[in-house]
C-alpha positions as CSV (number, residue, x, y, z in Angstrom):
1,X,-9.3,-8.3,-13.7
2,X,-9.4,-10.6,-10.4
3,X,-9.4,-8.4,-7.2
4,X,-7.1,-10.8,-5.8
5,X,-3.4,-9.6,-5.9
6,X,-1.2,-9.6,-9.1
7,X,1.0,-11.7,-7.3
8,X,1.0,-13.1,-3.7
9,X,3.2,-15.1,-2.1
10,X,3.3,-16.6,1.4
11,X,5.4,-18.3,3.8
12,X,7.4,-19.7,0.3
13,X,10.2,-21.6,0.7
14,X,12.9,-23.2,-1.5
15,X,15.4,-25.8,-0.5
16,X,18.5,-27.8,-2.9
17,X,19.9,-30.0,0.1
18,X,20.7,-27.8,2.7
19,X,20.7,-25.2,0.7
20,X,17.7,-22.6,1.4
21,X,17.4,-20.2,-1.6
22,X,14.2,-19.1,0.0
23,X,13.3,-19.0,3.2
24,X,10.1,-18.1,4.3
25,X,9.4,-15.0,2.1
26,X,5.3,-13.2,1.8
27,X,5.0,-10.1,0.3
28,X,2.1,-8.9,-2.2
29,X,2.3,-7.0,-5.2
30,X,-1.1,-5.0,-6.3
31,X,-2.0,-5.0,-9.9
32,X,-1.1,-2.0,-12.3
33,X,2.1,-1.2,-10.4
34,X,6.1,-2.1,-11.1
35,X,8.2,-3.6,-8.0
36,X,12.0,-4.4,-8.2
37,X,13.0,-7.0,-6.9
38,X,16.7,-6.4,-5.2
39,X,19.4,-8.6,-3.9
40,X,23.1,-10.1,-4.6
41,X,23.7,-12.6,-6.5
42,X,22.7,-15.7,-4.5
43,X,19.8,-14.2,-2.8
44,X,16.8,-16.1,-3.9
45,X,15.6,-13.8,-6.5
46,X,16.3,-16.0,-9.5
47,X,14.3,-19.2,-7.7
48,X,11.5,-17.3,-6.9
49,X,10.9,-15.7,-10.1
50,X,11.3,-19.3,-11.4
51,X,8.0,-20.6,-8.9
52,X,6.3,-17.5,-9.8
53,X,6.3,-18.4,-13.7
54,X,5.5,-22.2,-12.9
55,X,9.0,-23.5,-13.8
56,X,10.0,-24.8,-10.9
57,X,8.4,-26.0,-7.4
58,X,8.4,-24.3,-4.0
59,X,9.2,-26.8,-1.2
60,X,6.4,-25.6,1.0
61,X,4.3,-22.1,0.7
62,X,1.9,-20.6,-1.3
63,X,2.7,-18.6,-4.6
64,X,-0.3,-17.1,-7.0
65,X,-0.9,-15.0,-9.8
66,X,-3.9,-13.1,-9.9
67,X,-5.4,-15.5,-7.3
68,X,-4.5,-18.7,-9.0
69,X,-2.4,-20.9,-7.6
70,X,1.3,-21.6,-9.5
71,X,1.4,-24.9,-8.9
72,X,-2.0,-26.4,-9.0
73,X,-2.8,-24.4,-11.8
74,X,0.3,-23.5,-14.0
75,X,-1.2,-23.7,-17.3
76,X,-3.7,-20.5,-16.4
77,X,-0.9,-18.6,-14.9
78,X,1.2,-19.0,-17.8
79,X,-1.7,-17.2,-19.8
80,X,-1.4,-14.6,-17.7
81,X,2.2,-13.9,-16.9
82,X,5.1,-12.7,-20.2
83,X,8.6,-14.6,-18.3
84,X,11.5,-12.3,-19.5
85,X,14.4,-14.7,-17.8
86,X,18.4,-13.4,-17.5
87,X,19.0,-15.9,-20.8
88,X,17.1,-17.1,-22.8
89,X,17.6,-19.2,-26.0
90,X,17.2,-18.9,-29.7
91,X,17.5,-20.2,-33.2
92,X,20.0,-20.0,-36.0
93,X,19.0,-18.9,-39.2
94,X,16.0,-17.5,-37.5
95,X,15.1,-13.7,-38.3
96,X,13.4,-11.8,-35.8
97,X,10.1,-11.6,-37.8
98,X,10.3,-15.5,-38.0
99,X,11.2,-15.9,-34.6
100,X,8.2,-14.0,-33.0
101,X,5.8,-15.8,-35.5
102,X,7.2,-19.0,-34.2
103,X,6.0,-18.0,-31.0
104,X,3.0,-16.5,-31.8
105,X,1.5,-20.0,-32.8
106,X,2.8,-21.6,-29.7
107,X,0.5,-19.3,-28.2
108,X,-2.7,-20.1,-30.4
109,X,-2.4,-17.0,-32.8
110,X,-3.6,-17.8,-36.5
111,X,-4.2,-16.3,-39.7
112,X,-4.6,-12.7,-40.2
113,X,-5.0,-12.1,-36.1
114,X,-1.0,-13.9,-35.7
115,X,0.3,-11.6,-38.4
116,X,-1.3,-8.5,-36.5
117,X,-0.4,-9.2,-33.3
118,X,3.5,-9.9,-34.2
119,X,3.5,-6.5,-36.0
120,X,1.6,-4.8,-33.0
121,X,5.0,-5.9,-30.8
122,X,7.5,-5.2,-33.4
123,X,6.2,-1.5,-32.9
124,X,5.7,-1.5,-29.8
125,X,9.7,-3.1,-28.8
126,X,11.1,-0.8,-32.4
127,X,12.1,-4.4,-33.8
128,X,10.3,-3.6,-37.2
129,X,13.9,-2.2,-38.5
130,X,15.6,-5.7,-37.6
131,X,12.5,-8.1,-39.0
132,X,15.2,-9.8,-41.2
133,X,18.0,-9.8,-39.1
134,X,18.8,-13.5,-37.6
135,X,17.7,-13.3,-34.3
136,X,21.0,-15.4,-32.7
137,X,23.1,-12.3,-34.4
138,X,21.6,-9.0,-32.3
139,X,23.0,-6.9,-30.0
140,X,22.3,-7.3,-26.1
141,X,20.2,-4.8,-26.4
142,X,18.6,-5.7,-29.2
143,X,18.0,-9.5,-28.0
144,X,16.5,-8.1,-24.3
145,X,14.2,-6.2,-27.1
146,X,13.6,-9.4,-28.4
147,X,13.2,-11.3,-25.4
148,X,10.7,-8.4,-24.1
149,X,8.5,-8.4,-27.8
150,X,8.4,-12.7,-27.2
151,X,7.0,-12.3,-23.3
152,X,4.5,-9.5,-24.5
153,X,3.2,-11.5,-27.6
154,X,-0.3,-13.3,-25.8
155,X,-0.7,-9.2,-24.1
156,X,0.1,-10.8,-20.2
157,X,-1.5,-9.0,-16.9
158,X,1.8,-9.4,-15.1
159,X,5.0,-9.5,-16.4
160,X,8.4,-11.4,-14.7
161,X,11.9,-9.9,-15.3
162,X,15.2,-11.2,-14.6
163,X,18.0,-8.7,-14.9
164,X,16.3,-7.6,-18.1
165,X,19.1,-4.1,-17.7
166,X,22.2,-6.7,-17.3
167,X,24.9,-6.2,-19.9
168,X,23.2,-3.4,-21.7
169,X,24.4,0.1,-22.8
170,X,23.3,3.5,-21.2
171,X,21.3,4.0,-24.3
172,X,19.6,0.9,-24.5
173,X,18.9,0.8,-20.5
174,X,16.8,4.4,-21.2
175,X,15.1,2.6,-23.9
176,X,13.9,-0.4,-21.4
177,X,13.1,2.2,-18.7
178,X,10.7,3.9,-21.5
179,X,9.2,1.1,-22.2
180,X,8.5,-0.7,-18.9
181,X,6.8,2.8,-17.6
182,X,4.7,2.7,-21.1
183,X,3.9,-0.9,-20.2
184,X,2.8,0.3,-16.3
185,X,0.5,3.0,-18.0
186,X,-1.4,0.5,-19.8
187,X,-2.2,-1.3,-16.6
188,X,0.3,-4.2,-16.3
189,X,2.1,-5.3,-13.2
190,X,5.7,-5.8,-13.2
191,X,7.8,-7.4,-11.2
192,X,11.6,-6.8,-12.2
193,X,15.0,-8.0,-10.7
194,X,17.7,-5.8,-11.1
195,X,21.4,-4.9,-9.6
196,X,21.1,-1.6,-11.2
197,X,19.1,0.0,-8.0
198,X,19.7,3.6,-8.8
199,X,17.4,3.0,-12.2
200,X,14.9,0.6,-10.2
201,X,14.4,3.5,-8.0
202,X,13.6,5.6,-10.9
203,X,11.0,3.3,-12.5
204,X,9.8,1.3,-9.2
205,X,7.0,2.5,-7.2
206,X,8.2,-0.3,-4.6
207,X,11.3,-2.0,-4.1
208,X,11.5,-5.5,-2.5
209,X,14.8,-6.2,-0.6
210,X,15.8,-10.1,0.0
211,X,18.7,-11.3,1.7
212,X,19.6,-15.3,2.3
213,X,16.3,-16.0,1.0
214,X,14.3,-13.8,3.3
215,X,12.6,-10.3,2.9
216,X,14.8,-7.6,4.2
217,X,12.5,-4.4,3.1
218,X,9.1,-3.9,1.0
219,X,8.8,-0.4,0.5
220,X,9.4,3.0,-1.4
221,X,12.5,4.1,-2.5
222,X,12.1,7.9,-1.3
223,X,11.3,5.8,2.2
224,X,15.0,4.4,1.8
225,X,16.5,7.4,0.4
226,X,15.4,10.0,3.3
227,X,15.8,7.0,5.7
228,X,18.0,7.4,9.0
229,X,21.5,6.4,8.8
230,X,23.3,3.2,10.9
231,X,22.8,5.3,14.2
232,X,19.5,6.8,13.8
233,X,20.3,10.3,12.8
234,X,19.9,12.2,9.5
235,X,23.0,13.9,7.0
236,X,22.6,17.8,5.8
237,X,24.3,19.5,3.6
238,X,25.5,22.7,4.7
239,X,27.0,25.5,2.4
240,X,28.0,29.1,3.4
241,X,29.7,32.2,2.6
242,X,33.0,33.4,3.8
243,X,35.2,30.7,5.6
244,X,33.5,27.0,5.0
245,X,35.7,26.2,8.0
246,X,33.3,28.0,10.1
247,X,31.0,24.6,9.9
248,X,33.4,22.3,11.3
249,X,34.2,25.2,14.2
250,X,30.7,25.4,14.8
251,X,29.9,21.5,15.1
252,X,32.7,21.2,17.6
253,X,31.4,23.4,20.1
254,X,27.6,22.1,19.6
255,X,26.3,19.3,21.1
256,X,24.0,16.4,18.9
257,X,25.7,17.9,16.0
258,X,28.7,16.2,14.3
259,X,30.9,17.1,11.5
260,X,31.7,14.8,9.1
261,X,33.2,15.8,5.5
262,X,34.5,19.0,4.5
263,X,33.5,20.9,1.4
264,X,34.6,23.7,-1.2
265,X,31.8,26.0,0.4
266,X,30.9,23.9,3.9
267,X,30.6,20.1,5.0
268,X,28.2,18.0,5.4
269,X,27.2,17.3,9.1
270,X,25.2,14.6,10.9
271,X,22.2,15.7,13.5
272,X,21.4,13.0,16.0
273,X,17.6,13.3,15.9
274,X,15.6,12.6,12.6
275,X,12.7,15.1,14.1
276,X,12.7,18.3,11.6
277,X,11.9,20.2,14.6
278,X,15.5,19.4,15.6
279,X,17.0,20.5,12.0
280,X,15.1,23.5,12.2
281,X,17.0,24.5,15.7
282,X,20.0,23.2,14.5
283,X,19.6,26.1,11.5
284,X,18.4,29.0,13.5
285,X,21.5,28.6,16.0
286,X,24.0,28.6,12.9
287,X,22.3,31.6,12.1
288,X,21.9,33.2,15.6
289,X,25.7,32.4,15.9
290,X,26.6,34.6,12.5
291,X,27.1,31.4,10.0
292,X,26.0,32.9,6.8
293,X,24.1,29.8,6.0
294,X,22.8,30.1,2.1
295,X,21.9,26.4,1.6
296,X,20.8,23.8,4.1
297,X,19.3,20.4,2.9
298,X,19.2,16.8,4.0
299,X,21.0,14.8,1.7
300,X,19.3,11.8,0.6
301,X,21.0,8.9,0.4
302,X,21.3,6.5,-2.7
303,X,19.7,2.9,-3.0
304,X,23.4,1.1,-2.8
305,X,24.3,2.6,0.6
306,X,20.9,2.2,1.7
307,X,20.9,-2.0,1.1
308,X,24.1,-2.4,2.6
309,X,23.4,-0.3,5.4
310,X,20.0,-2.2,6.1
311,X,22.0,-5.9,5.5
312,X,24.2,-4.0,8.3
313,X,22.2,-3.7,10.9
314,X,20.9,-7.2,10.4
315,X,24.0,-8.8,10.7
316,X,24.7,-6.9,13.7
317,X,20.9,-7.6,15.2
318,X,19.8,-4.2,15.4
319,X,16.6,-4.9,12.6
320,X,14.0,-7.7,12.7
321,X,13.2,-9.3,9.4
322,X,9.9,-10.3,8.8
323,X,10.5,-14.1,8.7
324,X,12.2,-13.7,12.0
325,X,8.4,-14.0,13.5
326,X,7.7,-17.5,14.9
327,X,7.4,-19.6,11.6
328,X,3.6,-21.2,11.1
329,X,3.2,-24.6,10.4
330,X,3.4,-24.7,7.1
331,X,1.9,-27.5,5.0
332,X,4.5,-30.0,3.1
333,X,4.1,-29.3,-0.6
334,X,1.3,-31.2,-2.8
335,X,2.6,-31.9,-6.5
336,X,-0.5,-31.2,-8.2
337,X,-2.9,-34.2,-9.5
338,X,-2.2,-35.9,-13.0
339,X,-4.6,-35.6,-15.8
């Protein structure tokens, strides 16, 4: 396995006109580990998953996979990388079993060893039931199955996923979660777009926020999730016994403590400080002042209200976005020499 980075990309850029579907992004994703890839539609995700699999060109920037270069050398990376895109196509009067042999000698399978390896990602995707089903006649879920057993077929170090969950039931969402997590125990790197962030949070162990074609976050989601809230401070649940309006009282009379929701058994309340120390005050004067406190935890928020409070803060300047550094001077793109 190279020591370089699964996949690198710097100061990559991506103009249609005066359109800039991305604009000056770098990140790094290390092998063996799954990133999600976040934004709204629009974003950039879509074009740079497309430069990452060698299907399209980047304006200016560098892009690898496992140290090789996307454009200069597309024909390597595509032996490395299984492309899962948001659509994909298919055949009539094609059954699965057909449809993943077809592909399997595009590859260079043959003979005994094509036959094997087919079977191998039948199991492995649980296509084996629809072998002689017609592969334009599936379920979603059944055809992102499909589209996952097709990617998987030449056993790729990194793997590229468009919206693979869009569309599909809750059942067959748990079934793509499974599988990805099996797939990032054997060692692959993926690298998966998604709206969905509550599951990419789940089955990410980083999530990569864009915005306009530039990195907004690269990061954890527990980072996110326990992360300060629009004005710097940090929301705790509060429940006790007796009156819940004793909270609210309390707040009032209390200074860098604010109430903000009631509930059956308290509220929830905002501390302006995210230093624990300060919680921990904040508990032992409820206490000292005879709130019967029985539960007392920071509430963490979720990945939606998260994103939109990060995009927040950029548009109202309060956050620096990495491509907001003075840009280098970037080298016009090279199409790569003809054989």
């Amino acid at each position: 396995m190279s020591t370089a980075p699964a996949i690198k990309v710097n100061n990559l850029y991506r103009y249609f006109g005066q359109l800039k579907a991305v604009n000056g992004i770098s990140f790094e994703i290390p092998h063996g580990s799954v990133c999600g890839f976040v934004g709204a539609n629009g974003a950039g995700k879509t074009t740079t998953m497309r430069i990452l699999a060698s299907l399209d060109y980047p304006t200016m920037g560098v892009a690898e996979i496992c140290g090789i270069n996307v454009v200069h050398h597309p024909e390597e990376v595509r032996r490395l990388i299984g492309w899962m895109p948001d659509h994909f196509g298919n055949y009539e009067h094609m059954t699965v079993v057909e449809y993943l042999d077809f592909y399997a000698r595009a590859f260079g399978f043959s003979g005994k060893e094509r036959k094997n390896r087919v079977q191998e990602v039948m199991e492995f995707t649980d296509l084996v039931p629809l072998a002689d089903r017609f592969s334009n006649k599936l379920s979603k879920g059944m055809t992102q199955r499909l589209c996952l057993g097709r990617s998987l077929l030449h056993d790729p170090q990194v793997l590229i996923m468009d919206e693979p969950a869009a569309g599909l039931d809750p059942k067959a969402r748990v079934e793509l979660k499974h599988l990805i997590r099996v797939l990032a125990q054997e060692g692959k790197t993926i690298f998966i777009s998604s709206h969905i962030l509550s599951e990419l949070g789940e089955m990410c162990d980083s999530l990569l926020f864009v915005n306009g074609g530039r990195i907004v976050h690269h990061g954890d989601a527990e980072t996110l999730r326990q992360g300060t809230d629009a004005l710097g401070g940090m929301l705790y649940d509060v429940q006790v016994t007796g009156d819940p309006q004793a909270v609210s009282d309390w707040c009032v009379i209390n200074p860098h403590v604010e109430f903000l929701e009631s509930r059956k058994t308290g509220g929830r309340i905002r501390i302006e400080s995210t230093d624990p120390d300060r919680a921990a005050e904040v508990l032992a004067r409820m206490i000292k002042d005879g709130l019967k406190v029985v539960e007392f935890h920071k509430e963490q928020r979720n990945l939606e209200d998260a994103f939109i409070d990060m995009l927040g803060r950029i548009d109202r300047g309060e956050g620096a976005l990495p491509s907001a550094a003075p840009k280098p001077v970037l080298p016009a793109f090279t199409p790569p020499e003809s054989n």
